[in-house]
N, C-alpha and C positions, 0 to 999 in steps of 0.2 A: 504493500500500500504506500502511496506518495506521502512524505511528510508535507501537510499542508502552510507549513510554519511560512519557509522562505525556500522557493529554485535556486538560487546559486549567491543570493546574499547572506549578511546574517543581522537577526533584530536585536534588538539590547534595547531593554523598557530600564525607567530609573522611576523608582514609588518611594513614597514616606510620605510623611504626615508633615503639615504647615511650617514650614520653617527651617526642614531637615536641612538644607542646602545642594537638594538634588539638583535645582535648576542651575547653578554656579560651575557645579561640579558637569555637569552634562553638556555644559557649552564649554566649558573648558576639555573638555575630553574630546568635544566634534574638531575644534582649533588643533590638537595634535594629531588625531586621525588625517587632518586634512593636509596639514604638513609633511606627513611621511609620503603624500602622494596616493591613499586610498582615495576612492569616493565613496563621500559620509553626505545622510540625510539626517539633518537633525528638523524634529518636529516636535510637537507638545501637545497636549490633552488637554481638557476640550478646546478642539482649535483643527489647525494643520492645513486649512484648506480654507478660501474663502467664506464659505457654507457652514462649516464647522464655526468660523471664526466669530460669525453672526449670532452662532448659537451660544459662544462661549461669553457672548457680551451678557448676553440676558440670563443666564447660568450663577455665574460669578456679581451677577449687580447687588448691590448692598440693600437697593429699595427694595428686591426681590425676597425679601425674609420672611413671608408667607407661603413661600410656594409648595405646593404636596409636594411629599416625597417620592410617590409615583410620574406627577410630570416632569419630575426632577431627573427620575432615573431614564423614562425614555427619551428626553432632549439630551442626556449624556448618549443614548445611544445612539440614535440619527445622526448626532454629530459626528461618533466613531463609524458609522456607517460610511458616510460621505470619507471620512479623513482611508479609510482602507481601501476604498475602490479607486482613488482620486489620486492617492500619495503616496499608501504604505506599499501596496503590494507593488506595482508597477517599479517599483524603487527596487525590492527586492527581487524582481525575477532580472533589474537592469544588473545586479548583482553588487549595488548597493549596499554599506553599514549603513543600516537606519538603528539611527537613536531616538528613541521617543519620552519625551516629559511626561508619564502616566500613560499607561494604556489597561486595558479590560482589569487589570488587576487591583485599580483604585475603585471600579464598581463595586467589587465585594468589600473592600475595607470599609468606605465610605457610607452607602448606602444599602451594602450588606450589614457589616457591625458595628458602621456607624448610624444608621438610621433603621437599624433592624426587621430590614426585610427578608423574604425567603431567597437562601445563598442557593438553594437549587435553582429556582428558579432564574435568578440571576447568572448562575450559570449557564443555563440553558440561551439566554438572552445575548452572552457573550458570543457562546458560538455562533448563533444565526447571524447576529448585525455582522460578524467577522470573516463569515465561511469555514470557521475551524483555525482561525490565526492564533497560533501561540508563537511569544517571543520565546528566544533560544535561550537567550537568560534573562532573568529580572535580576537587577540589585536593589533590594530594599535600604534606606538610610536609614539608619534608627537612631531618635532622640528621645527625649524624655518629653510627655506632650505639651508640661509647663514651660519647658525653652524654649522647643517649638515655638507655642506659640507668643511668647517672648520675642524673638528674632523675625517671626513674621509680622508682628504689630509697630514694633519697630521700623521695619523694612517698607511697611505701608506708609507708615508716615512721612516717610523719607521719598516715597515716591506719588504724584498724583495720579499716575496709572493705576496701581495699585490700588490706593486707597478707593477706587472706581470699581474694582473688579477685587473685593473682598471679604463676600458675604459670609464663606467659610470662617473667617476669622470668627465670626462673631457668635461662633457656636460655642456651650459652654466648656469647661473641661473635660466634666464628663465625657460627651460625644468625641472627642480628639482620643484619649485613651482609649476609648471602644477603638478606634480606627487604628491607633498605633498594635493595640491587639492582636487585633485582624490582620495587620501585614505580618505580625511574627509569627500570627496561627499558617495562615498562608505558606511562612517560609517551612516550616516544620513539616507541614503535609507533603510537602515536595522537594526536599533540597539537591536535587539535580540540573532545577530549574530556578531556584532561588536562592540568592547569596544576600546577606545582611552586611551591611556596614556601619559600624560606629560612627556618628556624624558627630560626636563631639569633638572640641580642638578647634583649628584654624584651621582655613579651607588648605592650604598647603599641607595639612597632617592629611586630612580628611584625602585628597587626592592622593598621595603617595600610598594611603593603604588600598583608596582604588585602584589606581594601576598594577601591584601588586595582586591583588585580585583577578583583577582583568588578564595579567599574566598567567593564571593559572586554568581562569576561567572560559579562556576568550580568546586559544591559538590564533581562530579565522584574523581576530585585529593586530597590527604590527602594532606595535608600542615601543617608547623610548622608557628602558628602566626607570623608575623612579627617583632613583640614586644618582642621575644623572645631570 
């Protein structure tokens, strides 16, 4: 049977909870992929695609803090719908590294144990919108969900994009720890597909133990030692 993942690319998803510094880390990792001379697609959740992009405005709006948890979950998938047909896959059968900022695997943390919906179901919801897309690896970052969201409330301030597109923030502790949870419950049911990283430290610590990772992880990507 065809692995339905990637034809001759390979995908690499980056998950954690508010704050973890996946998105720092995940651009900084496309700028060296992209220097050694592979071709990297870097993309991000909910988003990736014009259509996605739209969706992720009204997703993320801070005025949006009533919204069901059910229209919550299918606008997260329409938008992954459009982002797989439009970007992801097309990229990997080019043979493409795609790196993505969140993919199907923030449904179950989020609005699986963070908003305690049925994880079969949502499972099931993953495959359809995807065709069977599973990345080759997830690295989850892991923080504690008080710094988290420390560093993302922080980082909103700091920025007017953000503080635009931050409704998650505004969720209490509680819900963040369900979700930080659920990416470690996640890691455990599957660690062949899932690695954890300590996001605590400086982004420089934080990268050197990715790469380092990635090295062990990740042949398909050239990498510059970290020690380097």
């Amino acid at each position: 049977m065809t692995n339905p993942t990637s034809a001759t690319g390979f995908f690499l998803t980056f998950e954690g909870i508010e704050g973890s510094g996946k998105t720092t880390q995940i651009e900084r990792l496309s700028r060296q992929i992209r220097d050694s001379g592979q071709n990297v697609v870097l993309t991000k959740e909910p988003g990736g695609t014009p259509l996605a992009d739209r969706i992720r405005a009204i997703l993320l709006d801070p005025q949006e803090e009533g919204m069901d948890a059910l229209t919550e979950l299918l606008l997260y998938a329409a938008s992954r719908r459009q982002h797989v047909v439009d970007l992801i896959r097309p990229a990997l059968e080019r043979g493409a590294i795609v790196l993505s900022d969140r993919f199907t695997d923030a449904t179950l943390a989020y609005q699986g144990y963070g908003r305690l919906l049925d994880l079969d179901r949502l499972q099931t919801l993953n495959r359809w919108v995807t065709d069977g897309l599973t990345p080759d690896l997830t690295v989850i970052f892991d923080l504690s969900e008080k710094e988290g969201l420390e560093r993302a409330r922080e980082r909103n301030r700091n920025s007017k994009l953000l503080q635009e597109e931050s409704r998650l923030e505004g969720e209490d502790l509680r819900f963040h720890r369900r979700v930080r949870e659920g990416y470690l419950a996640l890691a455990e049911s599957d660690p062949l597909r899932y690695a954890v990283i300590d996001a605590g430290g400086s982004p420089d610590i934080v990268f050197e133990r990715l790469i380092n990772l990635l090295s062990e992880r990740a042949k398909r990507i050239k990498l510059v030692p970290a020690s380097l």
